[in-house]
N, CA and C atoms as an extended XYZ file, in Angstrom:
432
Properties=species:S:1:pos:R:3:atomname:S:1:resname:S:1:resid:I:1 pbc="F F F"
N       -85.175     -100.788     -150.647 N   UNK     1
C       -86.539     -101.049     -151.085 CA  UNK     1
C       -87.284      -99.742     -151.362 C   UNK     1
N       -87.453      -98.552     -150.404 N   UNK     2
C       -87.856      -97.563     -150.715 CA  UNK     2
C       -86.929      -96.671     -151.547 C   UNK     2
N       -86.116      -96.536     -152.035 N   UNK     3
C       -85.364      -96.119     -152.846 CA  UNK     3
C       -85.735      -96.811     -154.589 C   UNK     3
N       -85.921      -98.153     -154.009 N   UNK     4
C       -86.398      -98.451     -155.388 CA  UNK     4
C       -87.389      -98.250     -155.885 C   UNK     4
N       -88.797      -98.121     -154.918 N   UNK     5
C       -89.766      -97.433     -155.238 CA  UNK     5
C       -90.274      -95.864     -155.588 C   UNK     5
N       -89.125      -95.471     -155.121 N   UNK     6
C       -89.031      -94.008     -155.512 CA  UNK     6
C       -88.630      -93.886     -156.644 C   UNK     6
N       -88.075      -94.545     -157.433 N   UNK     7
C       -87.370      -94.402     -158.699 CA  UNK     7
C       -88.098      -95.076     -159.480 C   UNK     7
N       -89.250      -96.221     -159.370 N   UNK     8
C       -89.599      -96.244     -160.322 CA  UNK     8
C       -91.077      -95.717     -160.332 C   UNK     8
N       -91.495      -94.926     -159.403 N   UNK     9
C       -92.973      -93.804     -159.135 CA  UNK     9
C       -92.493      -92.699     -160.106 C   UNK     9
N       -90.807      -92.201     -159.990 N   UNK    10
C       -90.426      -91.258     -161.132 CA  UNK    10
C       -90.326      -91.421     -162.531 C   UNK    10
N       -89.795      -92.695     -162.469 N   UNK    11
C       -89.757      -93.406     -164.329 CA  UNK    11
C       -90.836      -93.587     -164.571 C   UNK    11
N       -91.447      -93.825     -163.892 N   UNK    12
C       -93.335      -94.639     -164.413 CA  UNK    12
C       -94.146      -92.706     -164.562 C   UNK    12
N       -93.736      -91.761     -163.702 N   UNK    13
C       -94.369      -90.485     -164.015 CA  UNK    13
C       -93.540      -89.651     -164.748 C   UNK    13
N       -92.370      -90.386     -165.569 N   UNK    14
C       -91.580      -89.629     -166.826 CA  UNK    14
C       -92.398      -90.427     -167.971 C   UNK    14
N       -92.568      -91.355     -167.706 N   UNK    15
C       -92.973      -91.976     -169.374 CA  UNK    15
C       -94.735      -91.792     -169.146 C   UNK    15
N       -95.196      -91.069     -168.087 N   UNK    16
C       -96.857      -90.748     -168.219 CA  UNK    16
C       -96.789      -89.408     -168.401 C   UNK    16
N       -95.794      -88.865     -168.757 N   UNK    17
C       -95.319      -87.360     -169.272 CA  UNK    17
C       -95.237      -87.845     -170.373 C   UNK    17
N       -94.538      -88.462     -170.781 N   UNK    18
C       -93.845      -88.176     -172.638 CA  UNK    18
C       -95.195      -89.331     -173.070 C   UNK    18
N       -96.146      -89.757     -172.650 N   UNK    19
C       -97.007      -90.272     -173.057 CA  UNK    19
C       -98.048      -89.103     -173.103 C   UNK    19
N       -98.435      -88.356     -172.430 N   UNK    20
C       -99.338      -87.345     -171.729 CA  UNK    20
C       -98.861      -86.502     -173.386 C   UNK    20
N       -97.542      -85.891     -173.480 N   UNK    21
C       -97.290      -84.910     -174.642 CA  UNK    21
C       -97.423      -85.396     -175.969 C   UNK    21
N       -96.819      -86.506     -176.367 N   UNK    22
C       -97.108      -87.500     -177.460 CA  UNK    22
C       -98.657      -87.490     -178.018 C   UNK    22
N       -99.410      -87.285     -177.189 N   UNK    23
C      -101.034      -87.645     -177.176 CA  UNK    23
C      -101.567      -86.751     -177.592 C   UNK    23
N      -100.838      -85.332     -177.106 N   UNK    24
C      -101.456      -83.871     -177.949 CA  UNK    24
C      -100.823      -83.548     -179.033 C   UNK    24
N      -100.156      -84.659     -179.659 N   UNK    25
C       -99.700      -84.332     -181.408 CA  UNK    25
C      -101.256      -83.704     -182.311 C   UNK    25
N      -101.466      -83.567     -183.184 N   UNK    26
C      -102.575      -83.028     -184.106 CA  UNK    26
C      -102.805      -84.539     -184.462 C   UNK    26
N      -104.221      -84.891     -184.846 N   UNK    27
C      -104.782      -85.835     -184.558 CA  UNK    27
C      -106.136      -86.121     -183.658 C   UNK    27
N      -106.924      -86.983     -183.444 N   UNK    28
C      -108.027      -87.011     -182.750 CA  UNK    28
C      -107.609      -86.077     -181.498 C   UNK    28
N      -106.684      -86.467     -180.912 N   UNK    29
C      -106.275      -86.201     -179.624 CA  UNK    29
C      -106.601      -84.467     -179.266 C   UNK    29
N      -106.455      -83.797     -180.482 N   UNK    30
C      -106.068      -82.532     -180.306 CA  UNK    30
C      -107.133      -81.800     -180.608 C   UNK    30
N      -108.102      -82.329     -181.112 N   UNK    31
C      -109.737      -81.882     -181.009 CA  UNK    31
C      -110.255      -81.994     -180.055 C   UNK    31
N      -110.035      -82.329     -178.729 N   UNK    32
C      -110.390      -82.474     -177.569 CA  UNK    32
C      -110.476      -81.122     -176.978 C   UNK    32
N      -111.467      -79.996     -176.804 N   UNK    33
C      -111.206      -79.012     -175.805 CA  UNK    33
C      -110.187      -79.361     -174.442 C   UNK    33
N      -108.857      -78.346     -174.138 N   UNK    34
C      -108.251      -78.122     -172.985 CA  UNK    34
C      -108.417      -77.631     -172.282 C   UNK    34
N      -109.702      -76.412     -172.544 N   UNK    35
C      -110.257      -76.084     -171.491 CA  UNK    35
C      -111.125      -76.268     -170.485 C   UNK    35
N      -111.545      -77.265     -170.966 N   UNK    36
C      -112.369      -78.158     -169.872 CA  UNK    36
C      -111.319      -78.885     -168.681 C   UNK    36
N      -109.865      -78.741     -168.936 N   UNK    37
C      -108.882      -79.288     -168.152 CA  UNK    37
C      -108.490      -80.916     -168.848 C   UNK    37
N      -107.426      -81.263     -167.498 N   UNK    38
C      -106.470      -82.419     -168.294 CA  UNK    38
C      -107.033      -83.158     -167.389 C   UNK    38
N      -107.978      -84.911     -168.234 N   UNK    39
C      -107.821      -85.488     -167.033 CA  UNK    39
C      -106.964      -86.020     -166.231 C   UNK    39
N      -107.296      -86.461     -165.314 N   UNK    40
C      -106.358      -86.616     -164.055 CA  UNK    40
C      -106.889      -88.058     -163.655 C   UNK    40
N      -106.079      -88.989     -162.899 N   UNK    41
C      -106.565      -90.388     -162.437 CA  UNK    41
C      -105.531      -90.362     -161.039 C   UNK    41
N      -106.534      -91.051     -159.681 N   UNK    42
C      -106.037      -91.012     -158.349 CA  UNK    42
C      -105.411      -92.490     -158.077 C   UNK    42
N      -104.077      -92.421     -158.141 N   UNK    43
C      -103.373      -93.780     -158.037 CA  UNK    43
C      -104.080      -94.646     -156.990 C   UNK    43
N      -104.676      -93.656     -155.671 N   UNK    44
C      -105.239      -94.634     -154.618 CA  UNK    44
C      -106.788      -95.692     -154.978 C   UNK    44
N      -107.248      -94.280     -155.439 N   UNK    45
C      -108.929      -94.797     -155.225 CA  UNK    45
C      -109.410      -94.804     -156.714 C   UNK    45
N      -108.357      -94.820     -157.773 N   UNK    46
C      -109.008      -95.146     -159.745 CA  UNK    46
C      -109.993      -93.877     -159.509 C   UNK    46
N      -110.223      -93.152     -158.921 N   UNK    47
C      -111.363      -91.795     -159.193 CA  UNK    47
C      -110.698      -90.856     -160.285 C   UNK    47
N      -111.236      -91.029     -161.198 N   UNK    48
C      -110.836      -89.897     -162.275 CA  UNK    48
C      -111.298      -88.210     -162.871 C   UNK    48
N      -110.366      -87.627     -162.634 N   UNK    49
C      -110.926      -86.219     -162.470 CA  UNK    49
C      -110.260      -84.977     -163.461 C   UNK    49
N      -111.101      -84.008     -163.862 N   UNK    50
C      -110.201      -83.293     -164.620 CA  UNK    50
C      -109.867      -81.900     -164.060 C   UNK    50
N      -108.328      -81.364     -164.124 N   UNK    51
C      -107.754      -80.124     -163.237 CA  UNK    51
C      -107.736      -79.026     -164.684 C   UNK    51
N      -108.448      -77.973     -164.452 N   UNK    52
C      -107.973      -76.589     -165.535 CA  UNK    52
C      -107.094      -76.130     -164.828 C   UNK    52
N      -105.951      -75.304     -166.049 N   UNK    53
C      -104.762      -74.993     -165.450 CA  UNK    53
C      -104.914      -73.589     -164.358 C   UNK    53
N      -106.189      -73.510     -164.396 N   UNK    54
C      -105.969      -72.521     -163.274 CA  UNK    54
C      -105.963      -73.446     -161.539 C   UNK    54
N      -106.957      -74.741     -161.647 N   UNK    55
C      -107.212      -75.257     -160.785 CA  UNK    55
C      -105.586      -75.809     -160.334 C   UNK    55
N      -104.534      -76.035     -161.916 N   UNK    56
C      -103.159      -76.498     -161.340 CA  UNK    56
C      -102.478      -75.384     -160.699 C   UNK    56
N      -102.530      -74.672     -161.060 N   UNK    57
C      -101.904      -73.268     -161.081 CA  UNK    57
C      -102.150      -72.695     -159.425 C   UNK    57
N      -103.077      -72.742     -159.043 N   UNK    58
C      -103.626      -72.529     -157.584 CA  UNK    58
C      -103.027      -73.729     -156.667 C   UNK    58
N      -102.942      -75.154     -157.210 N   UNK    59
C      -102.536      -76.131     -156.002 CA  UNK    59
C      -100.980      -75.580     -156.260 C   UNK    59
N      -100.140      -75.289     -156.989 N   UNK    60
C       -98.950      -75.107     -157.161 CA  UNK    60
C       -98.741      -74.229     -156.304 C   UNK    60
N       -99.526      -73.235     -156.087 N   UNK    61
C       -99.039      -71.821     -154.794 CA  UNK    61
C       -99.239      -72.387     -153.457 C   UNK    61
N       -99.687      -73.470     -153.754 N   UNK    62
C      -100.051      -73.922     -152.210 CA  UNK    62
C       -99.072      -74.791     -151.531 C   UNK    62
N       -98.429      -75.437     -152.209 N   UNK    63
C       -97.077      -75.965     -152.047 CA  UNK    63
C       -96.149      -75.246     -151.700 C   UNK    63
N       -95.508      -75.810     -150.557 N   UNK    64
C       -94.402      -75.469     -150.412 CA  UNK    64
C       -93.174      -75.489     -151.109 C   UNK    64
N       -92.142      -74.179     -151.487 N   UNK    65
C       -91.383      -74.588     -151.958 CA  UNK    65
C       -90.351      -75.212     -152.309 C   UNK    65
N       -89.989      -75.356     -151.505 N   UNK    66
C       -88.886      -75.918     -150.909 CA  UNK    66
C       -89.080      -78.054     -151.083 C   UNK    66
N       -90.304      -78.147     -151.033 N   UNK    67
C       -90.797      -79.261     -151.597 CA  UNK    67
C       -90.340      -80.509     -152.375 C   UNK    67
N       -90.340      -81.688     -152.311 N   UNK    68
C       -90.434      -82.627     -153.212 CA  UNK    68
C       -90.810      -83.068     -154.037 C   UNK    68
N       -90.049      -83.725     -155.406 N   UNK    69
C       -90.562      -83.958     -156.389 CA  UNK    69
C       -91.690      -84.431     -157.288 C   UNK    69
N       -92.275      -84.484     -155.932 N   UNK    70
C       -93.992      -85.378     -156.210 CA  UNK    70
C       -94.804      -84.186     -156.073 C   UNK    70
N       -94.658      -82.769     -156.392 N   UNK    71
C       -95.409      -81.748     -156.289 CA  UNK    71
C       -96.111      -81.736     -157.474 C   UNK    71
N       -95.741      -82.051     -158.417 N   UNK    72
C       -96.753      -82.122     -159.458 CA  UNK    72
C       -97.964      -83.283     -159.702 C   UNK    72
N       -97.997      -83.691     -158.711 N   UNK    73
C       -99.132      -84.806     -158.427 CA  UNK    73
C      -100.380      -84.393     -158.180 C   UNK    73
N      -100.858      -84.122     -158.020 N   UNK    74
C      -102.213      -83.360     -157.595 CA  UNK    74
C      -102.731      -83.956     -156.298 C   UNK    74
N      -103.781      -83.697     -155.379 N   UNK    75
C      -104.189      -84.082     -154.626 CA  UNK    75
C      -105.582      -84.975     -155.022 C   UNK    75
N      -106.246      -85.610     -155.005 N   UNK    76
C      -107.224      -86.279     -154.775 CA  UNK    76
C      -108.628      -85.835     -154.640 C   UNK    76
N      -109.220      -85.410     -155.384 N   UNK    77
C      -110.390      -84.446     -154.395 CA  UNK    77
C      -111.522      -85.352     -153.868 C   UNK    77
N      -111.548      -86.576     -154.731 N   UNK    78
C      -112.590      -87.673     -154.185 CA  UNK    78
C      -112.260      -88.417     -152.414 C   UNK    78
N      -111.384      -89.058     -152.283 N   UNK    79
C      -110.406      -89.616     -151.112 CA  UNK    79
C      -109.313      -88.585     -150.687 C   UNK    79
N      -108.826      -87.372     -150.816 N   UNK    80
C      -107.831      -86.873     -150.623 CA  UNK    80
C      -106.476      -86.951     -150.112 C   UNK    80
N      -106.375      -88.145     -151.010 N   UNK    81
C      -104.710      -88.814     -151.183 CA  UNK    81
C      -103.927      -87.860     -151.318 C   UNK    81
N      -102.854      -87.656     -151.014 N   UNK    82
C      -101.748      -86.999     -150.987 CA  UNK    82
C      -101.165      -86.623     -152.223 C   UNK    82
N      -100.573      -86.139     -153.185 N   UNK    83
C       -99.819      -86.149     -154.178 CA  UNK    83
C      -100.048      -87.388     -155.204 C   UNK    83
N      -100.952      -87.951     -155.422 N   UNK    84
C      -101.542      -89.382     -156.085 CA  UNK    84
C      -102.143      -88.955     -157.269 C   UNK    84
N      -102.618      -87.809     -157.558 N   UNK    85
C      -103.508      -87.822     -158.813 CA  UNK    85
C      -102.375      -87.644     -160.076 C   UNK    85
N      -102.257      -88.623     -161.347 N   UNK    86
C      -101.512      -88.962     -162.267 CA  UNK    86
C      -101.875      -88.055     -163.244 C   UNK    86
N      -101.617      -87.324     -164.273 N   UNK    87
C      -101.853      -86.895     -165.407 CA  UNK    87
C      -102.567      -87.911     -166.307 C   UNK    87
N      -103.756      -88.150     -167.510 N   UNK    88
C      -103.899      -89.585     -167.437 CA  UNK    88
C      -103.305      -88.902     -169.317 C   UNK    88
N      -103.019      -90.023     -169.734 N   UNK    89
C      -102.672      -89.536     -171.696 CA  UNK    89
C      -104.222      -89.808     -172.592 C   UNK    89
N      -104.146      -88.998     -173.931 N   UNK    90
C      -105.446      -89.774     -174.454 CA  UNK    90
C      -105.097      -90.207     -175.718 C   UNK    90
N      -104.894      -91.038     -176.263 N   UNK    91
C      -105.229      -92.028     -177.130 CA  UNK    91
C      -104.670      -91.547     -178.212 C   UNK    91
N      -103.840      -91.683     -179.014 N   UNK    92
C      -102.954      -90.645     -180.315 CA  UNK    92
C      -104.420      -91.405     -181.833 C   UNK    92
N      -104.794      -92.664     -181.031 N   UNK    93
C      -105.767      -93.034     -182.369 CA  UNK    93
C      -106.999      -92.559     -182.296 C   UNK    93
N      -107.787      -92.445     -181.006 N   UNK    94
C      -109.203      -92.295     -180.752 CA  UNK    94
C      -109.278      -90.730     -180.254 C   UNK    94
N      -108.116      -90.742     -179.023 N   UNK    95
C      -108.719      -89.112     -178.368 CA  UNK    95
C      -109.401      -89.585     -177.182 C   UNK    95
N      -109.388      -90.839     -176.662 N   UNK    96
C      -110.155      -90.954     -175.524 CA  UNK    96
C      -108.907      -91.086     -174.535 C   UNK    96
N      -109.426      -90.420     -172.888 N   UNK    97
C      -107.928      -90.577     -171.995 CA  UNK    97
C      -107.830      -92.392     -171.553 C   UNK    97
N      -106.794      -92.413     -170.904 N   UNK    98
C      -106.541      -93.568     -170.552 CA  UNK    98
C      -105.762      -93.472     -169.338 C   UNK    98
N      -105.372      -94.623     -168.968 N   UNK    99
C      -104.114      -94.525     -167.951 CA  UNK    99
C      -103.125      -95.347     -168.594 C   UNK    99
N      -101.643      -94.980     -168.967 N   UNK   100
C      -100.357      -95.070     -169.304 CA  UNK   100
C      -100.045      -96.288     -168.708 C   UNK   100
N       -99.147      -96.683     -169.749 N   UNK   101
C       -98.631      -98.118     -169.238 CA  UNK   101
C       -97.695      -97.788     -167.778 C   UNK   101
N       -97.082      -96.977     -167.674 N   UNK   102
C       -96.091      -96.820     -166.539 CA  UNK   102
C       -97.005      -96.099     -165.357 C   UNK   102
N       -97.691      -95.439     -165.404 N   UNK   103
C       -98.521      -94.939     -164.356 CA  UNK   103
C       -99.835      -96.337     -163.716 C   UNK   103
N      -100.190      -97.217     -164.990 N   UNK   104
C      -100.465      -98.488     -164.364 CA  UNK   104
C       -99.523      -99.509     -163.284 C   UNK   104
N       -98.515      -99.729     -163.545 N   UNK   105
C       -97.237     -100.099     -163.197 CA  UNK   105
C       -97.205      -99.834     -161.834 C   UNK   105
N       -96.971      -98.066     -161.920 N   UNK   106
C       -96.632      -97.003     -160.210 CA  UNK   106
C       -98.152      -97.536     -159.391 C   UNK   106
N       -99.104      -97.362     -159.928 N   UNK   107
C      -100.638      -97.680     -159.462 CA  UNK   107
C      -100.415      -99.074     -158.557 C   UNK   107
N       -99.835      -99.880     -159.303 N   UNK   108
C      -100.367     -101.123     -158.823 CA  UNK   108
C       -98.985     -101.416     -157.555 C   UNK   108
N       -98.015     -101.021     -157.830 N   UNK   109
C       -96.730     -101.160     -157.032 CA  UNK   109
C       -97.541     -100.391     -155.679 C   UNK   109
N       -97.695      -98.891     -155.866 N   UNK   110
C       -98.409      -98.211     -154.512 CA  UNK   110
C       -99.599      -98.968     -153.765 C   UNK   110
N      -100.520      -99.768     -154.446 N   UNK   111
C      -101.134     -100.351     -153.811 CA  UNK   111
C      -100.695     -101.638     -153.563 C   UNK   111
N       -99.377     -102.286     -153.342 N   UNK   112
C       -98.889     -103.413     -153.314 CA  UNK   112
C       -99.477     -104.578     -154.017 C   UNK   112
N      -100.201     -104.163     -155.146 N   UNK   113
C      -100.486     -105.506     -155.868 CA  UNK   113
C       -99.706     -106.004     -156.756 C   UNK   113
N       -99.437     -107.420     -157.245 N   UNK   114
C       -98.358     -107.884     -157.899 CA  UNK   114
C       -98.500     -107.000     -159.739 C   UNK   114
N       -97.001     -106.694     -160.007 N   UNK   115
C       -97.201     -105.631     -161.314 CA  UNK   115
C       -96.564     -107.395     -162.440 C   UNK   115
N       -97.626     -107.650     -163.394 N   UNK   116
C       -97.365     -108.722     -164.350 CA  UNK   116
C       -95.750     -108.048     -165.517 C   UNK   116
N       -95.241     -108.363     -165.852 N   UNK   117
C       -94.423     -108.517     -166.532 CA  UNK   117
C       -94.706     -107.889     -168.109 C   UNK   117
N       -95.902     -108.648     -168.721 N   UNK   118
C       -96.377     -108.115     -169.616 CA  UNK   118
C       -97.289     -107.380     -169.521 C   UNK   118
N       -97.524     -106.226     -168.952 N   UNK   119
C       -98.720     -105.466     -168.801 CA  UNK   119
C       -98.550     -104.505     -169.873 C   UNK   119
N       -99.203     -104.622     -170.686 N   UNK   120
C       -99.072     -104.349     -172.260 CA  UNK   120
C       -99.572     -102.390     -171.966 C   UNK   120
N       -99.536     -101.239     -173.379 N   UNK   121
C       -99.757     -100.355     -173.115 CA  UNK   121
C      -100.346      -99.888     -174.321 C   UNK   121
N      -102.064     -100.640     -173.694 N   UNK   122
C      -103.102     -100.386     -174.649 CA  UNK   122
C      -103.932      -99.744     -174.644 C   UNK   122
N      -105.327      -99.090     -175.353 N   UNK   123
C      -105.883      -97.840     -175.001 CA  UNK   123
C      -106.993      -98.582     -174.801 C   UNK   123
N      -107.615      -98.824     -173.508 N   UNK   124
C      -108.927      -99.494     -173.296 CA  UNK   124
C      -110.006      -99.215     -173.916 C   UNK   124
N      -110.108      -97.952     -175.190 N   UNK   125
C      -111.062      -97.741     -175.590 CA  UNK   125
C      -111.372      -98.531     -177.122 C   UNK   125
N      -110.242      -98.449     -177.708 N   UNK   126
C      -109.712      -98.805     -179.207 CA  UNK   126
C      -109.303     -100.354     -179.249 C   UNK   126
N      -108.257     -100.107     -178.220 N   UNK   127
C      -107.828     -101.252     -178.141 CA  UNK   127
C      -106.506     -101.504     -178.990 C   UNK   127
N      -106.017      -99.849     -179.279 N   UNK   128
C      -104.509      -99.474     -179.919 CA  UNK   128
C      -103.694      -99.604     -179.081 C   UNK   128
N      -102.278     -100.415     -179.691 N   UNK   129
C      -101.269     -101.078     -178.639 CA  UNK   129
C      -100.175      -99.464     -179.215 C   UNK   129
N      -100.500      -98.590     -178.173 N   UNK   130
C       -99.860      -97.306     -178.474 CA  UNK   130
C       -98.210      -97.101     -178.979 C   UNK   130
N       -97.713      -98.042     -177.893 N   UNK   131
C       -95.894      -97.919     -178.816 CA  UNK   131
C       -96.081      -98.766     -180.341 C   UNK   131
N       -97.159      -99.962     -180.641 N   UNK   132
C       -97.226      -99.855     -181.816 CA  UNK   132
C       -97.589      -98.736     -182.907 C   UNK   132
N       -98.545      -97.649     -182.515 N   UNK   133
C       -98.843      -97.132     -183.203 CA  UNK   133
C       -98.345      -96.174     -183.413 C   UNK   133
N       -97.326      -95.781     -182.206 N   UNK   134
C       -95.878      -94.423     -182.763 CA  UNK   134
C       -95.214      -95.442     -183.594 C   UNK   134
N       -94.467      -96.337     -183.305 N   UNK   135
C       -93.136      -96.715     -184.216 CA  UNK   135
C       -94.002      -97.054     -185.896 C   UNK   135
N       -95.247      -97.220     -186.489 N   UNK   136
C       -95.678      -97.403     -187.311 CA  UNK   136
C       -95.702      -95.854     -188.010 C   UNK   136
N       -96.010      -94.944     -187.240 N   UNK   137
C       -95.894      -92.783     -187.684 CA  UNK   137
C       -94.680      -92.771     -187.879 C   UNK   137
N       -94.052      -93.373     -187.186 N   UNK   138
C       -92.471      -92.834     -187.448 CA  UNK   138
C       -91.886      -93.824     -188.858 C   UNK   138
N       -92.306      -94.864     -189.050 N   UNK   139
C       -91.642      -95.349     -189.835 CA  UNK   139
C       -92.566      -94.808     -191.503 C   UNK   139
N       -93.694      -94.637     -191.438 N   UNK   140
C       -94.287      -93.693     -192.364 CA  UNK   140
C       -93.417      -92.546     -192.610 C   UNK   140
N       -92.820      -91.912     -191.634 N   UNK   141
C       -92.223      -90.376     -191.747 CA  UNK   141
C       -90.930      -90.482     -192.835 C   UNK   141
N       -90.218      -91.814     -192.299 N   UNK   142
C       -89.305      -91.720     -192.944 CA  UNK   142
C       -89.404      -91.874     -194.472 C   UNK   142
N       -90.448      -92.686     -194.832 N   UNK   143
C       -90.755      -93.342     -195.935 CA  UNK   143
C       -90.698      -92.489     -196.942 C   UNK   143
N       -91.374      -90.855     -196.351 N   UNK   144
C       -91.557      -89.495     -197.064 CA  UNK   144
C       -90.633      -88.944     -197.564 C   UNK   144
């Protein structure tokens, strides 16, 4: 059981990575100042926050090295949850952040609430169903 939850806190924070990078293609997304930092969302308490890479850069020295794979989690600064704060992605149509279909998923599993089947991976702002709107770029690309 905990084995299985460990594996899918990692799959659910691999695809809120390749969602997270996808998002800074050129596009709305990428007019967004980075220096204001990346937001961040706390799997425990939904408090959403943004880390500049110096602010990452500093929790990283603070870690031990020797450490586990959940070091890139951030800490919490609202509730100070443990390794809980998610990278959040923003929107490849609008530019607004969100929280990732798979980091919704890890969210709701950590707080033991039931995860639906179809929990779709849409941008609450737009209301863009995001794997629709890559496989629609990509199939444009080819067209070229």
């Amino acid at each position: 059981m905990i084995a299985g939850l460990g594996l899918t806190i990692v799959i659910a924070g691999g695809l809120g990575i390749r969602t997270l990078l996808r998002g800074s293609r050129p596009g709305p997304a990428a007019s967004t100042s980075q220096e204001a930092g990346t937001p961040h969302v706390c799997l425990q308490c939904r408090h959403q926050f943004l880390m500049t890479a110096d602010d990452f850069r500093k929790f990283m020295e603070s870690l031990d090295p020797k450490g586990s794979g959940d070091s890139l989690l951030v800490h919490c600064p609202k509730c100070g949850a443990r390794h809980s704060g998610y990278p959040m992605a923003r929107c490849p149509k609008c530019g607004k952040p969100y929280v990732p279909h798979g980091i919704e998923i890890t969210a709701k599993i950590v707080r033991g609430e039931p995860v639906p089947s179809d929990l779709p991976d849409v941008c609450p702002h737009c209301n863009s169903d995001i794997a629709a709107y890559w496989k629609s770029r990509s199939r444009r690309g080819q067209r070229q």
